[in-house]
Legacy VTK file of the C-alpha trace (Angstrom):
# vtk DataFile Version 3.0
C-alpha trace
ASCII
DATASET POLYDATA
POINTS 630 float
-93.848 -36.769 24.335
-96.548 -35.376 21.938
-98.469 -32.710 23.366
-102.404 -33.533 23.358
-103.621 -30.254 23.493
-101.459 -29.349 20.487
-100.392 -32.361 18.280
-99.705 -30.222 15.447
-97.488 -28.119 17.411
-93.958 -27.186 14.977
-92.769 -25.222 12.030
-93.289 -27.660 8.953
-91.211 -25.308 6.765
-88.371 -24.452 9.381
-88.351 -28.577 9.720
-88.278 -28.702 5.971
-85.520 -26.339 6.027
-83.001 -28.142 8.418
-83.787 -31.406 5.730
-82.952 -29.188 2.736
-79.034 -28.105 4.885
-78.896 -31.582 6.181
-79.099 -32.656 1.611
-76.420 -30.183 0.897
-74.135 -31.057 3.274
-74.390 -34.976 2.085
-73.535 -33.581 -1.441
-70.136 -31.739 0.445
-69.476 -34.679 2.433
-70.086 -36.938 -0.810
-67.083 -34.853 -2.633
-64.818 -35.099 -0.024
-65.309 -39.043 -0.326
-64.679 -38.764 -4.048
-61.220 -36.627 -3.088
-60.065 -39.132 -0.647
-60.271 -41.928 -2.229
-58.728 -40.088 -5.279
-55.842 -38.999 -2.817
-55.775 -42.635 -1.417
-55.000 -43.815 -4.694
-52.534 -41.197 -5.593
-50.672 -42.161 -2.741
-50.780 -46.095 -3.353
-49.693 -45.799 -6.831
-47.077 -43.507 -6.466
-42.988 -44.135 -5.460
-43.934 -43.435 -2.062
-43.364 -46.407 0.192
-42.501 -46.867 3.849
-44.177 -46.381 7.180
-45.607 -42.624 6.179
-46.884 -43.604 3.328
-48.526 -46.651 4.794
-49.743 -44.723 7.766
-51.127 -42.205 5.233
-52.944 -44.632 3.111
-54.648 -46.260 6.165
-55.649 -43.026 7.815
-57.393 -42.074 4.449
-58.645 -45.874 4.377
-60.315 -45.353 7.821
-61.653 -42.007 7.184
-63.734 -43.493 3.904
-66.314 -45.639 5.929
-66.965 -42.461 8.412
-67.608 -40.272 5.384
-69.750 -42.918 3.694
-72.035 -43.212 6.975
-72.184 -39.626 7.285
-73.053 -38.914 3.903
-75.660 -41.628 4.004
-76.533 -40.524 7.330
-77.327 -36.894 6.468
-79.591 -38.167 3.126
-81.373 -40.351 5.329
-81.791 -37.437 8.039
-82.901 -35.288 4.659
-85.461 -37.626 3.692
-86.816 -38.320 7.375
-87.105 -34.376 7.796
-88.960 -34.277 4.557
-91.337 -36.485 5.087
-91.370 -35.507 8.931
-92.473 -31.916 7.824
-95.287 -33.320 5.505
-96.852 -34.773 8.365
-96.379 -32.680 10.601
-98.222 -30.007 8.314
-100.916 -32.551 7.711
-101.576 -33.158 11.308
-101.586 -29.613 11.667
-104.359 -28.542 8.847
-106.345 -31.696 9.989
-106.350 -30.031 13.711
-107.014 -26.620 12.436
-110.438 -28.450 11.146
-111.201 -30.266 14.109
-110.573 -27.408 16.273
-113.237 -25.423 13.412
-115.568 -28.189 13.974
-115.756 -28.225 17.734
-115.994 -24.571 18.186
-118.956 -25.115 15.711
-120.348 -27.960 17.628
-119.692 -25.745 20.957
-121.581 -22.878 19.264
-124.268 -25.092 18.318
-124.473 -26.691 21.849
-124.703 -22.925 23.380
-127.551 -21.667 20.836
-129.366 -25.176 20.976
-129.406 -25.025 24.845
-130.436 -21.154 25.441
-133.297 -21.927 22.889
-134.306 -24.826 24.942
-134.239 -23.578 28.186
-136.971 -20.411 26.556
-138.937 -22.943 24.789
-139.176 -25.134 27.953
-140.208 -22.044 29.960
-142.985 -21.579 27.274
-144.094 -24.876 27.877
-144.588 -24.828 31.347
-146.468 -21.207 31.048
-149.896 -21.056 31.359
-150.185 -20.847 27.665
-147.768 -23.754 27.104
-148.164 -27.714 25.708
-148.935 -26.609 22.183
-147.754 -29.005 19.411
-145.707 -26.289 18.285
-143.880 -25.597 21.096
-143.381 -29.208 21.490
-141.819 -30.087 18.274
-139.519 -26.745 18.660
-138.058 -28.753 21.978
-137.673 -31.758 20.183
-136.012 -30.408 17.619
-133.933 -28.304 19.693
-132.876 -31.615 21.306
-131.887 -33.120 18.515
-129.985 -29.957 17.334
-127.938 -30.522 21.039
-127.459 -34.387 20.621
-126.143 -33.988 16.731
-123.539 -31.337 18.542
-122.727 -33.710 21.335
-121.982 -36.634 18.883
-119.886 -34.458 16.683
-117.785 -33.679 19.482
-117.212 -36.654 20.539
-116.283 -37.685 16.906
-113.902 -34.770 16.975
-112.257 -36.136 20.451
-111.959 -39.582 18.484
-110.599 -38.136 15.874
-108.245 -35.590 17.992
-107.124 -38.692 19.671
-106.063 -40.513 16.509
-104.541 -37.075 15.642
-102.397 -37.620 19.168
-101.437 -40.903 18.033
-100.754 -40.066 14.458
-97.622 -37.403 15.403
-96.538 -39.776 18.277
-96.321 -42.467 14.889
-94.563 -39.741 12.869
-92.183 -38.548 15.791
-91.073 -42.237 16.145
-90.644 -42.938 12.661
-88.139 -39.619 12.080
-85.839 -40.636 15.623
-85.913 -44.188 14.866
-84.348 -42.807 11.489
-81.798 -40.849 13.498
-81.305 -43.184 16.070
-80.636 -46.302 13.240
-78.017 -47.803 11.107
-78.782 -45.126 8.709
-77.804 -42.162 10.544
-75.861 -44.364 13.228
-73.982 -47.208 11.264
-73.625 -50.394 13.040
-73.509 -48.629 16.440
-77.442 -48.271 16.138
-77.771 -52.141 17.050
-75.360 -51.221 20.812
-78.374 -49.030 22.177
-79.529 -51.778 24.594
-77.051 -53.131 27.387
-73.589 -54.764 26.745
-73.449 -58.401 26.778
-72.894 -59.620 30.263
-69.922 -61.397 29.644
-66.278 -60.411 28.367
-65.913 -62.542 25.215
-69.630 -60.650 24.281
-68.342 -57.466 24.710
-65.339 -58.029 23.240
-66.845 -58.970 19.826
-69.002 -56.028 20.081
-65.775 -54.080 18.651
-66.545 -56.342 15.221
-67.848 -54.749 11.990
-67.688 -50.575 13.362
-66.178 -47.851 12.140
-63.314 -45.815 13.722
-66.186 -43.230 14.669
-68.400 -45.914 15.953
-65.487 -47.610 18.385
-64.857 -44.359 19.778
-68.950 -43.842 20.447
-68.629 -47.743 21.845
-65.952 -47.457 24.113
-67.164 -43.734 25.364
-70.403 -45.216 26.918
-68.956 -48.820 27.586
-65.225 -47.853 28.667
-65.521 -51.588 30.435
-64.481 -53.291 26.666
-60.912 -51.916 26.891
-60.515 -53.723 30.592
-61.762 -56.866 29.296
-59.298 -56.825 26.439
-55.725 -55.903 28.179
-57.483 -59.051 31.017
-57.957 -61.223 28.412
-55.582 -64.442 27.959
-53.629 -64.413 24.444
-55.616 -67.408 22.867
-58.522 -65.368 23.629
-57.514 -62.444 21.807
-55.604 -63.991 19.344
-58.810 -65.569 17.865
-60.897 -62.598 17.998
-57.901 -61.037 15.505
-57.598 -63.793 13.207
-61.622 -63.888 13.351
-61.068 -60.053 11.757
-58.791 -61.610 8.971
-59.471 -59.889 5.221
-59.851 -62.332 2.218
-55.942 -61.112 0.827
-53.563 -62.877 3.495
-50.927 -60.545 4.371
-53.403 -57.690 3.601
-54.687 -55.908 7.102
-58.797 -56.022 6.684
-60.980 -53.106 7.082
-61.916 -53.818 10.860
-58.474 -54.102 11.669
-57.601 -51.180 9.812
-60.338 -49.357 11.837
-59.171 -50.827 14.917
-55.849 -49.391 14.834
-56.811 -46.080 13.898
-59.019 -46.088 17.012
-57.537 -48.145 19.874
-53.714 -48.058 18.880
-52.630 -47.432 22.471
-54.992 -50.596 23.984
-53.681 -52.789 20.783
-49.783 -51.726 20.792
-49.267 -53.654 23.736
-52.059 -56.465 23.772
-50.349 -59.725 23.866
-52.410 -62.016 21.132
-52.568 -59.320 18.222
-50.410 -59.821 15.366
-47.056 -58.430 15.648
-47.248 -56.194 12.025
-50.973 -54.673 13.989
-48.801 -53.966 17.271
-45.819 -51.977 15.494
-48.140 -50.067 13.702
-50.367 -48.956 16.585
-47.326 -48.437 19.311
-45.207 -46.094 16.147
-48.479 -44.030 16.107
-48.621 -43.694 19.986
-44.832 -43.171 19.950
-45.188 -40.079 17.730
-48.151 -38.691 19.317
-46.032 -38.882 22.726
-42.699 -37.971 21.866
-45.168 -34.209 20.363
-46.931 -34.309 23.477
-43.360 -34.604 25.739
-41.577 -32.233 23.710
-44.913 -30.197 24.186
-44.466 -30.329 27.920
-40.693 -28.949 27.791
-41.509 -26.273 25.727
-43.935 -25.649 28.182
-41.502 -26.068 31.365
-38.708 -23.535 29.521
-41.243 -20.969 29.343
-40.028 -17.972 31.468
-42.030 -17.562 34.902
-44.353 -14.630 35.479
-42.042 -11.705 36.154
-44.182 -11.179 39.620
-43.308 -14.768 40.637
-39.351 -14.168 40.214
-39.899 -10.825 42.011
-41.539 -12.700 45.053
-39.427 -15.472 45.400
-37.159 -15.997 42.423
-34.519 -18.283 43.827
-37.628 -21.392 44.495
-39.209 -20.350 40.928
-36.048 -21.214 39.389
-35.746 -24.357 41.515
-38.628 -25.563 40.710
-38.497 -24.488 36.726
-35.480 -25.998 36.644
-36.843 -29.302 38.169
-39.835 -29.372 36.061
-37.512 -29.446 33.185
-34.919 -31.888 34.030
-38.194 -34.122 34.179
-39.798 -33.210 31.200
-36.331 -33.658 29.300
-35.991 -37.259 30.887
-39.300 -38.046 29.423
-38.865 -36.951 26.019
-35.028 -38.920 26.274
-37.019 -41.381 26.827
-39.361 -41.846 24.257
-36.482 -40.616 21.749
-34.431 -43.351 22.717
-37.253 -45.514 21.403
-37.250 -43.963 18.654
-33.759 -43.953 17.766
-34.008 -47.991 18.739
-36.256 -48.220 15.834
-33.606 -47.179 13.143
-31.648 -50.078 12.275
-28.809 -50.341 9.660
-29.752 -49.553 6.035
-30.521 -52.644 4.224
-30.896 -54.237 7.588
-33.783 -56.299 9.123
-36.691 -54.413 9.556
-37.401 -53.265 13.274
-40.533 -53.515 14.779
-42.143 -52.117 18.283
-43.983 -54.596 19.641
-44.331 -53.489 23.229
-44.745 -49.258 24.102
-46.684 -49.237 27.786
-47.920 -45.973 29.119
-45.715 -46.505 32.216
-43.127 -43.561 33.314
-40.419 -44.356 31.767
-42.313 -46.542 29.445
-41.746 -50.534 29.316
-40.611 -51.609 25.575
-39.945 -53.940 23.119
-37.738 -53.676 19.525
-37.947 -56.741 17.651
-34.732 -56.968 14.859
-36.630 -59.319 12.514
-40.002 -59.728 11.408
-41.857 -61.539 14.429
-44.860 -63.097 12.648
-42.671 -65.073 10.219
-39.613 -65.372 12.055
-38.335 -69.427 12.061
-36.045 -68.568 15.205
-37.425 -66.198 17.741
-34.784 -64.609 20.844
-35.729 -62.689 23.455
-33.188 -60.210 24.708
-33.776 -59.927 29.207
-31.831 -57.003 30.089
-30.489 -56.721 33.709
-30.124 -53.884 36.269
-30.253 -49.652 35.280
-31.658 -50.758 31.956
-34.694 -48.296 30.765
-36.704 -46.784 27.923
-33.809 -44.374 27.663
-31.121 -47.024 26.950
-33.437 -48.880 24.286
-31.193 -47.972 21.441
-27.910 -49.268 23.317
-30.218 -53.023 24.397
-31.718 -52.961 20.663
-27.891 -52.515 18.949
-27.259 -55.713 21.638
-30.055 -57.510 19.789
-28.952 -56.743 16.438
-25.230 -58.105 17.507
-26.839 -61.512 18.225
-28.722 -61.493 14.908
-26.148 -60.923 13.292
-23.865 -63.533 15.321
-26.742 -65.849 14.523
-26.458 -64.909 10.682
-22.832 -66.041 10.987
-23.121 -69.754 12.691
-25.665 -70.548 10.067
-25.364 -68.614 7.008
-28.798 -67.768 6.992
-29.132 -64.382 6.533
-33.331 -63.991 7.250
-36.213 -65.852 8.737
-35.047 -65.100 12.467
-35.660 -62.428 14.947
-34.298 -60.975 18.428
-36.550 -58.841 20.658
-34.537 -56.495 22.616
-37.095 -56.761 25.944
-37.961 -53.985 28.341
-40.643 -55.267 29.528
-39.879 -55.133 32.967
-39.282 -52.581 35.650
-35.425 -53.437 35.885
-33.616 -52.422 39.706
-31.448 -49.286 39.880
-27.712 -49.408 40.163
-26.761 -49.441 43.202
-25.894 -46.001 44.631
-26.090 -44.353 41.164
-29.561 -44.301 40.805
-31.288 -45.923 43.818
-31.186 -48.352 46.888
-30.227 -52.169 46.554
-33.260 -53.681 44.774
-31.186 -55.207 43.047
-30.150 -58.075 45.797
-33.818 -58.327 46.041
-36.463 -60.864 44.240
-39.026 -58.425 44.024
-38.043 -57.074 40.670
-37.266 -60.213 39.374
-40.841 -61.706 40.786
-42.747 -58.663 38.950
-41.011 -58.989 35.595
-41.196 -62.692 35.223
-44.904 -62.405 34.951
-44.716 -60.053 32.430
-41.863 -62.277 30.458
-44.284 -65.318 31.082
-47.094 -62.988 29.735
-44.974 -62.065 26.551
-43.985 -65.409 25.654
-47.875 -66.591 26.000
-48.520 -64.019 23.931
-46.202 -64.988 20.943
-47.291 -68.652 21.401
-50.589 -67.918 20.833
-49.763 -65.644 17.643
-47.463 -68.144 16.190
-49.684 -71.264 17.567
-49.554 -72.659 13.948
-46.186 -72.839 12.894
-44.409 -73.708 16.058
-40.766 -71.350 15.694
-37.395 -72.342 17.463
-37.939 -70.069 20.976
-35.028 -68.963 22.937
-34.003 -66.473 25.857
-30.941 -64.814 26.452
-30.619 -63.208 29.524
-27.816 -60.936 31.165
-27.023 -60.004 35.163
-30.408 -59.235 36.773
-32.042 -60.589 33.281
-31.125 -64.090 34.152
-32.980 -63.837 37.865
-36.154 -62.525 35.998
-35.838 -64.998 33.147
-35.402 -68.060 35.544
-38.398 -67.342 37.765
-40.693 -66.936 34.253
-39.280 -70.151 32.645
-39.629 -72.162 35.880
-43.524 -71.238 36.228
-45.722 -73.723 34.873
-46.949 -73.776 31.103
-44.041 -71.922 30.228
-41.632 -73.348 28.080
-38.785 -72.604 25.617
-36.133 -74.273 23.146
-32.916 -72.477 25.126
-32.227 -70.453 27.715
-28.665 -68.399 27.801
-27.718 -66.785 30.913
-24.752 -64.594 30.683
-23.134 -62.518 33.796
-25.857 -64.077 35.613
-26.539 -61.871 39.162
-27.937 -65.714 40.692
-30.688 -67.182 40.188
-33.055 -67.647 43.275
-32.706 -70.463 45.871
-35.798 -72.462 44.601
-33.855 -72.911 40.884
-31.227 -75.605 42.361
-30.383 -77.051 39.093
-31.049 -76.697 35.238
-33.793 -79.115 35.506
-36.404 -76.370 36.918
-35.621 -74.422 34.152
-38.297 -75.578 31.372
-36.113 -75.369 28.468
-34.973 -78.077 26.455
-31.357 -76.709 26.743
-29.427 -74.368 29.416
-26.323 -72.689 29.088
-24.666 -69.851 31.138
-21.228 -68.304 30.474
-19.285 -66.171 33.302
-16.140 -63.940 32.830
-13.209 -64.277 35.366
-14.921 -62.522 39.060
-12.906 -59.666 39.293
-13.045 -57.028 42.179
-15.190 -53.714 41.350
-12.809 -50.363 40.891
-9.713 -52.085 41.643
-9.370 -55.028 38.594
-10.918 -53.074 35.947
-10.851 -54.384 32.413
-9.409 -57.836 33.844
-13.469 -59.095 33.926
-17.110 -59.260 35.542
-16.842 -57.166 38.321
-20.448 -57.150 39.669
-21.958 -60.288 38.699
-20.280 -62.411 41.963
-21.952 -59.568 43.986
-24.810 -60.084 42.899
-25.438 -63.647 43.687
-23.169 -63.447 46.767
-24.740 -60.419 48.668
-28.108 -61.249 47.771
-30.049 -64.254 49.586
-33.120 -64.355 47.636
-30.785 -65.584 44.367
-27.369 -66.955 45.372
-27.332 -69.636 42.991
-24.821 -69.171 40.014
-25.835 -70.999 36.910
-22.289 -71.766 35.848
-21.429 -73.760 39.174
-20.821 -77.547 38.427
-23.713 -78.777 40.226
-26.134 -77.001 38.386
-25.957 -79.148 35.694
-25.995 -75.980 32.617
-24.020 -76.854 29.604
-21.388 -73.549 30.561
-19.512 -72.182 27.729
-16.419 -69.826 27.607
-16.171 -66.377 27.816
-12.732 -65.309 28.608
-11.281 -65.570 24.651
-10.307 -68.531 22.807
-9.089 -69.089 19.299
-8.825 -65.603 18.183
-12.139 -64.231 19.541
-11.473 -61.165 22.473
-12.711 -62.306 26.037
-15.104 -60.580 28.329
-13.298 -58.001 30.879
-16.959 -56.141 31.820
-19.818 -56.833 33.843
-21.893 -55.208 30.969
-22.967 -56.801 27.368
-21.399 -53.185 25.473
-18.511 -52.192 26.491
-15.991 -49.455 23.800
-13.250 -51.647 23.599
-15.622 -54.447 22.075
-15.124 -57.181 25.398
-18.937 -56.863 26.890
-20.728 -60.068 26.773
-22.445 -59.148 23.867
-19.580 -57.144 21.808
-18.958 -58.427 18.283
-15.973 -60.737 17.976
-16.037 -61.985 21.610
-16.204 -65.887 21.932
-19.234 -65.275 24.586
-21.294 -63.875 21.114
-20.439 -66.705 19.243
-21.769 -68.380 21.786
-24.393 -67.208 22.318
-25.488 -67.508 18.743
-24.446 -71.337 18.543
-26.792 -71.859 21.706
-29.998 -70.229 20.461
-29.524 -71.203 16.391
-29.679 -75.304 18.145
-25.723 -75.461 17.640
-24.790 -76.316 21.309
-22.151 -78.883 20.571
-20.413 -76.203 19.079
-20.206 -73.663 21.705
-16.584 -73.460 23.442
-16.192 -75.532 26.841
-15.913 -72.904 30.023
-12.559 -72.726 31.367
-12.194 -70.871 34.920
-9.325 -68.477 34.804
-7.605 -68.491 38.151
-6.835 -65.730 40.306
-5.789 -62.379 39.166
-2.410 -60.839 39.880
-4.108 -58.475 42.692
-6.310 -61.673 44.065
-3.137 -63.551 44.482
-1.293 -61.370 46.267
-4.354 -60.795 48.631
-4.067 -64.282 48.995
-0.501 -64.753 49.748
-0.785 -61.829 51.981
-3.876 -63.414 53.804
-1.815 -66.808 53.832
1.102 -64.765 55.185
-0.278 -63.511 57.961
-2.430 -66.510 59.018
1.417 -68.081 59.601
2.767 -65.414 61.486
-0.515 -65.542 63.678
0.280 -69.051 64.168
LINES 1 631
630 0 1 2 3 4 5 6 7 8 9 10 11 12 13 14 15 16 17 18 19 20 21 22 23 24 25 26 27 28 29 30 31 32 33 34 35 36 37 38 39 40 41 42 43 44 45 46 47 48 49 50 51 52 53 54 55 56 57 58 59 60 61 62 63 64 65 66 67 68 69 70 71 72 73 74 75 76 77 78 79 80 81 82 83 84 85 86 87 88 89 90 91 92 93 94 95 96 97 98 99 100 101 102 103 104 105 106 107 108 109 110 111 112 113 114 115 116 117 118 119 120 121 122 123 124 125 126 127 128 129 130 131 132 133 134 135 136 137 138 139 140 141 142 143 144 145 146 147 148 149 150 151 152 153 154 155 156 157 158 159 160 161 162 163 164 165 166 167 168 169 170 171 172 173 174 175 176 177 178 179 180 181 182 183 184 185 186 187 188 189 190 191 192 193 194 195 196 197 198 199 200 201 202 203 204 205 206 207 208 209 210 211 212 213 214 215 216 217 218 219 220 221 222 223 224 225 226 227 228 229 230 231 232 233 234 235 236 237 238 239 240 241 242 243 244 245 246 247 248 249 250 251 252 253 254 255 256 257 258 259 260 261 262 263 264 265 266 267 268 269 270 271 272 273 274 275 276 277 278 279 280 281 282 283 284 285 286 287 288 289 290 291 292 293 294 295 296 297 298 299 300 301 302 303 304 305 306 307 308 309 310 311 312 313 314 315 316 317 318 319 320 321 322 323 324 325 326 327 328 329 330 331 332 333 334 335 336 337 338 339 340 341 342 343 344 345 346 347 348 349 350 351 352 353 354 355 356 357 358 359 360 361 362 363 364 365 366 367 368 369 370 371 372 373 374 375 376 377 378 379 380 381 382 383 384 385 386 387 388 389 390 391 392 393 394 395 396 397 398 399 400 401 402 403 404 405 406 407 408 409 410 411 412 413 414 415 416 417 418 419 420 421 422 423 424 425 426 427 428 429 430 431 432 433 434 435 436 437 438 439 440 441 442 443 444 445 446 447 448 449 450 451 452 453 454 455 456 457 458 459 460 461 462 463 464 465 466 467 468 469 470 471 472 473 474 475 476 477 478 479 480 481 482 483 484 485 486 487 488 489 490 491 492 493 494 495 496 497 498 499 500 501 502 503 504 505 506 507 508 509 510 511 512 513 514 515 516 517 518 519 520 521 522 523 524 525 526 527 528 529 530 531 532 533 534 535 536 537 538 539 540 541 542 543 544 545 546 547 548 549 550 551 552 553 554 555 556 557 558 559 560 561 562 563 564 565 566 567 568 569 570 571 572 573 574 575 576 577 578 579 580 581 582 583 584 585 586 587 588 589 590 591 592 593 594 595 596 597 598 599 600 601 602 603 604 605 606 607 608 609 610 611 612 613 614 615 616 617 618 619 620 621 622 623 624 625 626 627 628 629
């Protein structure tokens, strides 16, 4: 708001001034430019290759548009100051005369009037009415009109004054508030669009500065994009496609350095886009978690363990048993990321901020991948175990690599993408005779699956799930929803399936197989087979159903060892003697891998074992004494 009274108010030389530092720091800013992209192509040229040096080359990349819009910024803000300051000072000199002017015109007014009033008084006198005396009034008049008009020219001219520096004060902020100074930001000053898709391609064409100035004052953008479907974001990702396929674009590249967290896990972007944003999130956690133990291991104030020392140490020693679980946590993510040399290449394609986190390891490149699996864990499987569920994937891809000789162009995801149940009595309550789980992590299976449909909606990969104990409950509910549908599904050790899923046929998947060891009895048999799966379906009446029963109508396969290849004797998929479901060498791998590479009339028939030494002899027993009872 100009001042009236003063519209020439300001320093024009201090203004000046803050122009002349704003030109000088352009000039530093403009040599740091030249030395990044001088460093950017030091690093691109050199024998450097690998994630760090691709990370390094892309946070230089998204630093360069930043610098270039401050540098231009700060000229700009130079050149508005400059010319800002010249008006300013001619406003001022022109107000310096009109103030001269009136005070002349005020004076003149004064003198005029005093003069008047005597001259009248000698009129009216009994000497007055002479023509002299009347021509002094008139001109004295005249003298007071000529002063009144000149000051109301100078109150004309004062006004134009007014609206002259409210001209030059709009000119200089619309200069600072502009693309100039403000990039492409400068055109978000009005309201968001109203609806989601709007506000959604707001995030196109800004820098890493100007998404983090977006999504500070419209914090809304973020919601709309993890509530977005996967076709939805999908094209908004390919719409941000460079000319050089295979080459991330600038606005992706700016995306990622700003949003890698909301992107990491956003069903719809490209699977390459999601490794790299959840590995930078990854790092910055596991330095934040080991951060927090450092912080928990720090010895208590002396006048705490004087007061009450034994609950200080409780609690210290609390508050690091959590803040190691974390960090195992997010290390075991970490560690699931480091294949075999020469191996596939690994990506993260899922890192949530959950506690422990939900994630995803894909063995195999996911965008190109021909034949896509997807790994369901079951029950006490976590962040913390991602390693020992990723080495599981990278058994079946290499299983796969065997029935077909193809070495590439597949991928298996090891998925933790659900909450899985406790064990029993180890870790928790009985969740896991309980739906609830199951229910929760089928959306987010169904969710994942969408999501890869809509990233791969072009090329139309083989699709296949393999699922194991509590997996196969949670994989059964997500493949029997509607719009959901894949080449195979493989249920292994399954815990049951839920009462709804009678038969293969609500299972939309153009093949079903299960496989079951021998039912053993837990603690007693072990090493003789599946000790826990029967429990699970026969304890539980939310998912009694057991895929490998006759009337479900699953092609079953064998697991139990047949031309040379070990049997199953565990419940679990690893086991050290190399018989877990998904051990190398077992004939439930091989399996497996004929079922999901479309080589089912391969797999091994299922062959029930009968009853183990210990089960017959409770069974003779129990016949036993049912005939001496009778």
């Amino acid at each position: 708001m100009v001042d009236a009274a003063n519209p020439g108010a300001g320093d024009p030389e201090a203004i000046g001034a803050q122009g002349a530092v704003r030109a000088r720091k352009a000039a530093d800013v403009r040599r740091a430019l030249t030395a990044v992209t001088a460093a950017s192509a030091d690093a691109s040229g050199a024998g450097w290759k690998g994630h760090a040096q691709q990370g390094f080359v892309a946070s230089l990349a998204a630093t360069v548009p930043d610098l270039s819009l401050l540098a231009d910024g700060l000229d700009a803000q130079a050149a508005a100051l400059a010319v800002y300051a010249a008006e300013v000072r001619g406003i001022r000199d022109l107000q310096r005369g009109l103030e001269s002017r009136r005070t002349a015109a005020d004076e003149e007014i004064g003198q005029a009037e005093g003069s008047l009033w005597a001259a009248r008084r000698q009129a009216d006198g009994p000497f007055g009415g002479s023509l002299d005396t009347q021509s002094r009034i008139d001109r004295l008049e005249r003298r007071i009109g000529d002063a009144q008009r000149e000051l109301r020219t100078v109150a004309s001219e004062w006004d134009e004054l007014v609206s002259r520096r409210a001209r030059a004060d709009a000119a200089c902020a619309a200069v600072f508030e502009g693309p100039a100074v403000r990039g492409a930001l400068a055109r978000l000053s009005g309201a968001a669009p109203s609806t989601a898709s709007g506000r959604i391609a707001l995030l196109e064409g800004l820098s890493a500065t100007d998404l983090k100035a977006l999504l500070a004052s419209h914090p809304d953008i973020l919601d709309d994009l993890a509530h977005a479907d996967a076709d939805t974001v999908a094209e908004w990702w390919r719409s941000l496609d460079g000319d050089r396929p295979g080459v991330p674009s600038e606005a992706q590249e700016l995306l990622l350095a700003a949003i890698p967290a909301t992107l990491g896990s956003l069903e719809g972007i490209a699977y390459w886009a999601r490794d790299r944003a959840n590995r930078t999130v990854l790092a910055q956690r596991i330095a934040d978690a080991e951060a927090a133990l450092e912080h928990a291991e720090e010895m208590p104030p002396l006048w705490e363990m004087i007061v009450n020392g034994e609950a200080v140490m409780t609690r210290q020693a609390l508050a690091i048993a959590e803040a190691q679980e974390r960090l195992d946590e997010l290390v075991g993510i970490r560690q699931a990321l480091r294949g075999p040399a020469g191996g596939a290449p690994r990506m993260l394609v899922l890192l949530s901020a959950d506690v422990p986190p939900l994630a995803a390891v894909s063995v195999g490149d996911l965008d190109t991948a021909a034949s896509v699996t997807y790994a369901v864990p079951g029950m006490g499987t976590t962040a913390a175990g991602m390693k020992g569920w990723t080495d599981g994937a990278q058994r079946i891809f290499d299983a796969q690599a065997g029935v077909t000789g193809n070495d590439t162009d597949r991928a298996v995801v090891a998925w933790i993408g659900y909450e899985t149940p406790p064990v029993p009595g180890a870790d928790g309550g009985f969740d896991v005779l309980s739906n609830a789980r199951a229910d929760a992590g089928a959306d987010k299976l169904r969710a994942t699956l969408a999501g890869f449909g809509a990233v791969r909606a072009d090329d139309g990969p083989r699709v296949s799930v393999v699922a194991h104990s509590y997996g196969t409950t949670t994989s059964s509910i997500a493949l029997s929803a509607p719009g959901v549908h894949v080449d195979t599904f493989v249920s292994v050790g399954s815990a049951g399936l839920p009462g709804h899923i009678s038969d293969a046929g609500a299972i939309h998947a153009d093949e079903v197989y299960a496989g079951q060891a021998r039912d053993v009895l837990p603690f007693l048999e072990g090493g003789q087979g599946d000790q826990w799966a029967w429990t699970g379906r026969d304890f539980s009446d939310e998912h009694p159903v057991n895929p490998v029963d006759a009337g479900f109508g699953a092609r079953t396969f064998g697991v139990d060892g047949d031309n040379g290849m070990r049997p199953v004797t565990d419940h679990s998929t690893h086991v050290d003697g190399g018989t877990g479901y998904l051990d190398a060498g077992t004939e439930s791998l091989r399996n497996v891998a004929l079922a999901t590479t479309g080589q089912g009339d391969a797999v091994s028939p299922y062959r029930a074992k009968g009853p183990t030494v210990l089960q017959q002899a409770l069974i003779e027993s129990a016949k036993q004494g049912g005939m001496a009872g009778g």
